[in-house]
The first five atom37 places (N, CA, C, CB, O) and aatype in JSON, in Angstrom:
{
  "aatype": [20, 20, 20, 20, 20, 20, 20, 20, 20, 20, 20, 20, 20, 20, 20, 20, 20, 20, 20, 20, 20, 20, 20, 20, 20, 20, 20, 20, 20, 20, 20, 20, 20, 20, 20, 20, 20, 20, 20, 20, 20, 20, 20, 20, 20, 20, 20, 20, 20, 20, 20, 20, 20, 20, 20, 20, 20, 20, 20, 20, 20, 20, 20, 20, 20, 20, 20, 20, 20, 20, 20, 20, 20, 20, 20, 20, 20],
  "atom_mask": [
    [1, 1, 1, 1, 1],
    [1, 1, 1, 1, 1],
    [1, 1, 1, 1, 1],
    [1, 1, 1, 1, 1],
    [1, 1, 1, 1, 1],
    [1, 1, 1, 1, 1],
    [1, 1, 1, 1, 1],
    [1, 1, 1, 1, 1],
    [1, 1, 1, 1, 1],
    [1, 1, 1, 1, 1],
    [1, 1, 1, 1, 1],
    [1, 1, 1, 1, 1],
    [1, 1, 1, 1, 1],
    [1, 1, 1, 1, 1],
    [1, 1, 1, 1, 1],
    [1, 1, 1, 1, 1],
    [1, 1, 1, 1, 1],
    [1, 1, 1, 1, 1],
    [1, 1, 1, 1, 1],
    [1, 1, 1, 1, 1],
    [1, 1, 1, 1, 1],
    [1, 1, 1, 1, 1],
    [1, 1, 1, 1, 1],
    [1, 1, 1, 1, 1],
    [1, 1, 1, 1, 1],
    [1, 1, 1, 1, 1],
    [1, 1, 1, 1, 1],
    [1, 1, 1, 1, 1],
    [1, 1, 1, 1, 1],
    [1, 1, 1, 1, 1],
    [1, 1, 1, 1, 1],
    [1, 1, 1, 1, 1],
    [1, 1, 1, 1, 1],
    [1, 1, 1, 1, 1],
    [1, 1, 1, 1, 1],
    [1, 1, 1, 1, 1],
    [1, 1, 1, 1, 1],
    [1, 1, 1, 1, 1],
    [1, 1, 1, 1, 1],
    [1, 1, 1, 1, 1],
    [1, 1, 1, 1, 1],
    [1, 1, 1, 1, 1],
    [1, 1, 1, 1, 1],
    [1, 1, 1, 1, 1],
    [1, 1, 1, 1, 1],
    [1, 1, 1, 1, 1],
    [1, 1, 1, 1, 1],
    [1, 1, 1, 1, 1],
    [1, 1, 1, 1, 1],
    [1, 1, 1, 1, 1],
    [1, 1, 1, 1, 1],
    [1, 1, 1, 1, 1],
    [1, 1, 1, 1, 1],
    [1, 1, 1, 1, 1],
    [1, 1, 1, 1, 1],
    [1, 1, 1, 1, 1],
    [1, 1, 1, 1, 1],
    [1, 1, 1, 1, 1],
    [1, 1, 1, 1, 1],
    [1, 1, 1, 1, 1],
    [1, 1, 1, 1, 1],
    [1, 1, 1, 1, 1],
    [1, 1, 1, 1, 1],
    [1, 1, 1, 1, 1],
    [1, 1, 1, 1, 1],
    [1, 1, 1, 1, 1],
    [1, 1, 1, 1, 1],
    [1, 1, 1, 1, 1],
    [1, 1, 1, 1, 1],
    [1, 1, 1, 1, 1],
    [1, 1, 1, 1, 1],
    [1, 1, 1, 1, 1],
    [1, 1, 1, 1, 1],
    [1, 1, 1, 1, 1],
    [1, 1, 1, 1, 1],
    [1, 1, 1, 1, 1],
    [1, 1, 1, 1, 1]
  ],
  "atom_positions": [
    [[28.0, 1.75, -90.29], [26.84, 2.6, -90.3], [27.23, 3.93, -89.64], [25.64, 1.93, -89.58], [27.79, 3.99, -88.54]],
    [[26.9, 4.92, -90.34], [27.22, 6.49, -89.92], [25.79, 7.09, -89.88], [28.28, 7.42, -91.12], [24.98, 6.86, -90.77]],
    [[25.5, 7.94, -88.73], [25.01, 8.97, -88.15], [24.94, 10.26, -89.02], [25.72, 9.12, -87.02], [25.86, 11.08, -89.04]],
    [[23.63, 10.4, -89.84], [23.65, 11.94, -91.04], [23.83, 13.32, -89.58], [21.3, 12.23, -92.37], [23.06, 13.16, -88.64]],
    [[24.69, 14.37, -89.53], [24.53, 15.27, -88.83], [23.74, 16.55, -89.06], [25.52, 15.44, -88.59], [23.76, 17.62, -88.45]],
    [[22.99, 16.11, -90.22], [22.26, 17.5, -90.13], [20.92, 16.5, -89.63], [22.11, 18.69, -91.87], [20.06, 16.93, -88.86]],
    [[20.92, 14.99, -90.26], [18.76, 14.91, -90.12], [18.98, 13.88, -89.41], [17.37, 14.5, -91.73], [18.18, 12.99, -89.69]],
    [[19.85, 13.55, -88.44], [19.89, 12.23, -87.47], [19.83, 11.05, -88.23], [18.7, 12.14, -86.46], [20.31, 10.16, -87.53]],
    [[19.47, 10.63, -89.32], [19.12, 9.21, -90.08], [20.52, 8.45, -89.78], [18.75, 9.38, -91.97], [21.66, 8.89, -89.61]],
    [[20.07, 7.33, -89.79], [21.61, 6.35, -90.15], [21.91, 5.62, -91.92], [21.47, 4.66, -88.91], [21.21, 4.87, -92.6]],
    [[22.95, 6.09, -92.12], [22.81, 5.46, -93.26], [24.03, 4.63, -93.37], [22.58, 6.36, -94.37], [24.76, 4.46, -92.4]],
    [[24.38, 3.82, -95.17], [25.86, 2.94, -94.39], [26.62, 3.7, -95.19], [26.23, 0.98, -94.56], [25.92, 4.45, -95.88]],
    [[28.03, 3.84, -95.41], [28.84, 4.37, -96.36], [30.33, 3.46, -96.64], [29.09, 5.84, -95.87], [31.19, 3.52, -95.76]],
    [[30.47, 3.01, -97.34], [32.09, 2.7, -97.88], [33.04, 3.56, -97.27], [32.34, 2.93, -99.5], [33.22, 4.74, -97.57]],
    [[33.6, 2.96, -96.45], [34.8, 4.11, -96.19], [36.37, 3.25, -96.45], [34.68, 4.82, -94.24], [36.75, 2.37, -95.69]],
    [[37.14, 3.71, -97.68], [38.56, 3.53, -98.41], [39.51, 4.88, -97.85], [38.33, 3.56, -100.34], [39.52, 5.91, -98.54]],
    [[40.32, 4.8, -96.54], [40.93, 5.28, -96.47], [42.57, 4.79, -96.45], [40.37, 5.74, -95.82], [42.68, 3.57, -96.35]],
    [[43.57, 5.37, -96.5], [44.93, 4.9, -96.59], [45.25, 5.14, -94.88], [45.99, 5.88, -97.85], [45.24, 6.3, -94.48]],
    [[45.52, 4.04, -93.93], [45.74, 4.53, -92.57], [47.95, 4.72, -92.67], [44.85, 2.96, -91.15], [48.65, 4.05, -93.42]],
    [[48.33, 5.55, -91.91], [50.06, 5.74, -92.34], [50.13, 6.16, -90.78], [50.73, 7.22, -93.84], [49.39, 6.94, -90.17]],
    [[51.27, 5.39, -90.29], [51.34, 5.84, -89.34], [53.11, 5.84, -88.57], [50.21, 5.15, -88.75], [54.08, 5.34, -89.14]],
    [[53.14, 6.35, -87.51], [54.36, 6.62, -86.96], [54.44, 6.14, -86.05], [54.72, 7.65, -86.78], [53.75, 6.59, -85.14]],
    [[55.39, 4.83, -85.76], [55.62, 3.83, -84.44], [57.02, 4.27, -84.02], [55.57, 2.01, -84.78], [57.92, 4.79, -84.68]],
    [[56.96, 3.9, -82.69], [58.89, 4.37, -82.3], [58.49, 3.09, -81.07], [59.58, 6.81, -81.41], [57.42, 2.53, -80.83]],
    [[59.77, 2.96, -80.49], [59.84, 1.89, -79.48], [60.71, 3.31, -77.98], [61.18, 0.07, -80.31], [61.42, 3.05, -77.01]],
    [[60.34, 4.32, -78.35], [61.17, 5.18, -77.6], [60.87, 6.45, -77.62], [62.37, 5.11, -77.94], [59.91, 6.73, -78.34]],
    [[61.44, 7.43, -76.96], [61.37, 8.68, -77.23], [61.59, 8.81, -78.68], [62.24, 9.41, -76.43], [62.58, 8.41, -79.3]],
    [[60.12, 9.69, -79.34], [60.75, 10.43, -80.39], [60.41, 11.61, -80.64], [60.69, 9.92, -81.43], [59.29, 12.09, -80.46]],
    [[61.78, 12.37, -81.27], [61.88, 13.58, -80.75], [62.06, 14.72, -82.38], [63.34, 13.52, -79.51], [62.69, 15.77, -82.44]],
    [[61.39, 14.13, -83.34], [61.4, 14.29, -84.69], [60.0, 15.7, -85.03], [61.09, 12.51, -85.4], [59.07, 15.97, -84.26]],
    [[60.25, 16.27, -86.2], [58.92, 17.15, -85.78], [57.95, 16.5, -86.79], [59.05, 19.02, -85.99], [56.98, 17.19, -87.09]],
    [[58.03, 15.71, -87.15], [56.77, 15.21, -88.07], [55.39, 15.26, -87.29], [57.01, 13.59, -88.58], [55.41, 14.97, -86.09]],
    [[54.36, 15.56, -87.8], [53.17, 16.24, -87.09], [52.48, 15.02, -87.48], [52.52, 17.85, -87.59], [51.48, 15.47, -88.05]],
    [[52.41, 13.74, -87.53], [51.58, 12.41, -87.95], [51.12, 11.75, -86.56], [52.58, 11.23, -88.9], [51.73, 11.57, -85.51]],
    [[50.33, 11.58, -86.8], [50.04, 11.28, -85.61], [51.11, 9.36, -84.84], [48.12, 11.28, -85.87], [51.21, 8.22, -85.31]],
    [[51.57, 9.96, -83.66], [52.65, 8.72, -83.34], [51.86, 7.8, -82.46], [54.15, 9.2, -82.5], [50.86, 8.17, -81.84]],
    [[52.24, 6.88, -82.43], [52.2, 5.32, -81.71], [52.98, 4.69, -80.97], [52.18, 4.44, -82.42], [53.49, 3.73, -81.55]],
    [[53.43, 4.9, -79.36], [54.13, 4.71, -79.27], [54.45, 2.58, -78.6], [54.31, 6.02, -78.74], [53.64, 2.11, -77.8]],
    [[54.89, 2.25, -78.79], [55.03, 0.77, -78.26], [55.68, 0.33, -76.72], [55.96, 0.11, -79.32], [56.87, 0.18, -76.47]],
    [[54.43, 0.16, -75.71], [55.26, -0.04, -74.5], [55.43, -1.57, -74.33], [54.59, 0.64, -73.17], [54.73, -2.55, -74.59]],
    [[56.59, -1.37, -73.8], [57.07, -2.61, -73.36], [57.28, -3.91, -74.46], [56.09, -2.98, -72.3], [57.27, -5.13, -74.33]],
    [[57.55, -2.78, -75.91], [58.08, -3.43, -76.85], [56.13, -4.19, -77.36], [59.65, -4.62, -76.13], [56.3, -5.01, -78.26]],
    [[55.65, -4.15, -77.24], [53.88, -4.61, -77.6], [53.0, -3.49, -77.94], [53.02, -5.3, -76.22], [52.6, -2.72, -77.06]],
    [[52.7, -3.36, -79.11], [51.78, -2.83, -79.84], [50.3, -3.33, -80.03], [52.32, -2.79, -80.86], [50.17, -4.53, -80.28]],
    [[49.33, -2.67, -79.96], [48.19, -2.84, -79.51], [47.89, -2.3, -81.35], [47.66, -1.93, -77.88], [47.93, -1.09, -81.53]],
    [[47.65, -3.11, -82.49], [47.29, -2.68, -83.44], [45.75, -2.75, -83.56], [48.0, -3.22, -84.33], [45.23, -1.87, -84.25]],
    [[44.98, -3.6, -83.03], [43.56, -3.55, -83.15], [42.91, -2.03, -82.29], [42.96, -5.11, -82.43], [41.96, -1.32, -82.62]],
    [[43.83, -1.91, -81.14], [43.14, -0.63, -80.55], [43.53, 0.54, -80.97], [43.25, -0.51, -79.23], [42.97, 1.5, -80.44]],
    [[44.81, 0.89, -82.23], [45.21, 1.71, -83.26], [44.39, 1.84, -83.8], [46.07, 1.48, -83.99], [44.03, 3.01, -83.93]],
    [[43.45, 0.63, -84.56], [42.52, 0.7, -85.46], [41.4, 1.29, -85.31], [42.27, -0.24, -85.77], [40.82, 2.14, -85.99]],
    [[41.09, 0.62, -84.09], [39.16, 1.31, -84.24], [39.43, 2.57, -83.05], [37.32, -0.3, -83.43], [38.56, 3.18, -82.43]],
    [[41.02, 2.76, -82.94], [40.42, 4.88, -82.77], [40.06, 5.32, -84.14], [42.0, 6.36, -82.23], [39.19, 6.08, -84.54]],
    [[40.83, 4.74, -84.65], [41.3, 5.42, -85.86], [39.61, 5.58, -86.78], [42.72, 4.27, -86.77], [39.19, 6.68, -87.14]],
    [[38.9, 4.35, -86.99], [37.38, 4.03, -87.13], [36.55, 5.58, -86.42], [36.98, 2.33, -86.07], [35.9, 6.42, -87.04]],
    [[36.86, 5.54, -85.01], [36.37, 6.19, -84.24], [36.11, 7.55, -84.24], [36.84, 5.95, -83.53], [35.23, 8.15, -83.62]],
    [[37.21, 8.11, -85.22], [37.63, 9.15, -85.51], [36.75, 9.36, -87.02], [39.23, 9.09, -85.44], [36.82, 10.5, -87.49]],
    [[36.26, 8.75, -87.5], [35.26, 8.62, -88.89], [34.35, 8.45, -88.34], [35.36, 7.58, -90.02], [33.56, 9.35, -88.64]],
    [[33.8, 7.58, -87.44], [32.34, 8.16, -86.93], [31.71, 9.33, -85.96], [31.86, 7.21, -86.39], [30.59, 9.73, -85.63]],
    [[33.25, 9.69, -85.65], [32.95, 11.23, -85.1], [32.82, 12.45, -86.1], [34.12, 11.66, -84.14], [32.03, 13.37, -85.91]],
    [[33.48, 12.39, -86.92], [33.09, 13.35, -87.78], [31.64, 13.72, -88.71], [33.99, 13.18, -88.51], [30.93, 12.86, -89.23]],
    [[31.47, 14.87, -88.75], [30.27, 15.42, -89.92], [30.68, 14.76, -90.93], [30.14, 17.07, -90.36], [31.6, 14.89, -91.74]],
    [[29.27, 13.53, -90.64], [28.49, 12.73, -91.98], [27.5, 12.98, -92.48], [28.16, 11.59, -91.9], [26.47, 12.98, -91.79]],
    [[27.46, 13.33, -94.03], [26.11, 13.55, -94.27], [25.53, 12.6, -95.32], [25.94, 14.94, -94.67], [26.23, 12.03, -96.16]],
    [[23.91, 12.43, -95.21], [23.32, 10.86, -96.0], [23.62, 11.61, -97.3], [21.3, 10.15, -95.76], [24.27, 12.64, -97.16]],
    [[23.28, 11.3, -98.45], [23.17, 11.77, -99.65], [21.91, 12.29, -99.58], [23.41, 10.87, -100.67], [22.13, 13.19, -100.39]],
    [[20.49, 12.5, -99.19], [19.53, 13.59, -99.49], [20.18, 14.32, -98.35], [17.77, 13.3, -99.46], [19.3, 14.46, -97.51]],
    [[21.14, 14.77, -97.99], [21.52, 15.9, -97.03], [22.53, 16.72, -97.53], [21.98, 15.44, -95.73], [22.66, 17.85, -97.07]],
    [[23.5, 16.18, -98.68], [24.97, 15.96, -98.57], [25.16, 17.55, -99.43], [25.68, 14.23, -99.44], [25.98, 18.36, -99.01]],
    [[24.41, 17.79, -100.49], [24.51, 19.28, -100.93], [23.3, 19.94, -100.69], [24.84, 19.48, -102.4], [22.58, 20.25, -101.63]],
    [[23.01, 20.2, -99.5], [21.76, 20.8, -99.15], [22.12, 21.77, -97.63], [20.53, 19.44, -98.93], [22.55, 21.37, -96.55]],
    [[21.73, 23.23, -98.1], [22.37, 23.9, -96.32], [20.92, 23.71, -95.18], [22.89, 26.33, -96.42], [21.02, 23.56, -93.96]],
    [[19.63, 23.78, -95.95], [18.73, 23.18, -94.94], [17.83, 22.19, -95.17], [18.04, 24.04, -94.45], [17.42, 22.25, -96.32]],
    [[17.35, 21.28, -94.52], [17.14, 20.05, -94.5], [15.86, 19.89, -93.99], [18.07, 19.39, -93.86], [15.54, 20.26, -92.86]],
    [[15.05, 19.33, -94.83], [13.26, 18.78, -94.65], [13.62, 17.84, -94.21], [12.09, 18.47, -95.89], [14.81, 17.52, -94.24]],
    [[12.55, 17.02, -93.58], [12.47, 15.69, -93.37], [11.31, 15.08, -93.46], [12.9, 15.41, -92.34], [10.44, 15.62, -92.78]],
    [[10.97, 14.07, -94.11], [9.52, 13.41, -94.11], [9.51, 12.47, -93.07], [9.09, 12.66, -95.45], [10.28, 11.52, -93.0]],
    [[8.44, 12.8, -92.1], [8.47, 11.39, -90.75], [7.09, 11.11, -91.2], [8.64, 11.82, -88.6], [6.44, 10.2, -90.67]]
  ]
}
């Protein structure tokens, strides 16, 4: 469930994204701009990879569909 940012409503949405990511067990010193992961003590924490990653989709500007091509916004209460 996502948060509309222009009219506060909650609505739900499908979200299909491809997650790609960059693990090292060490310094890495590469310029790829992806976001990295690094593994301490050889243990990776993939569930808490995940729901930043989630976290990062419910932070962003969501809009419901009566919002989604609209620059100002009625609301019926």
């Amino acid at each position: 469930m996502l948060s509309c940012y222009k009219c506060g409503l909650n609505f739900y949405k499908k979200i299909n994204i491809k997650l790609d990511f960059l693990i090292s067990n060490g310094i890495y010193n590469g310029d790829d701009k992806n976001v990295m992961y690094e593994c301490i003590n050889s243990v990776l924490n993939l569930e808490e990879i995940i729901n930043s990653e989630i976290e990062i989709v419910y932070n962003d500007y969501n809009s419901c569909e009566k919002c989604k091509n609209t620059d100002n916004v009625s609301i019926d209460i």
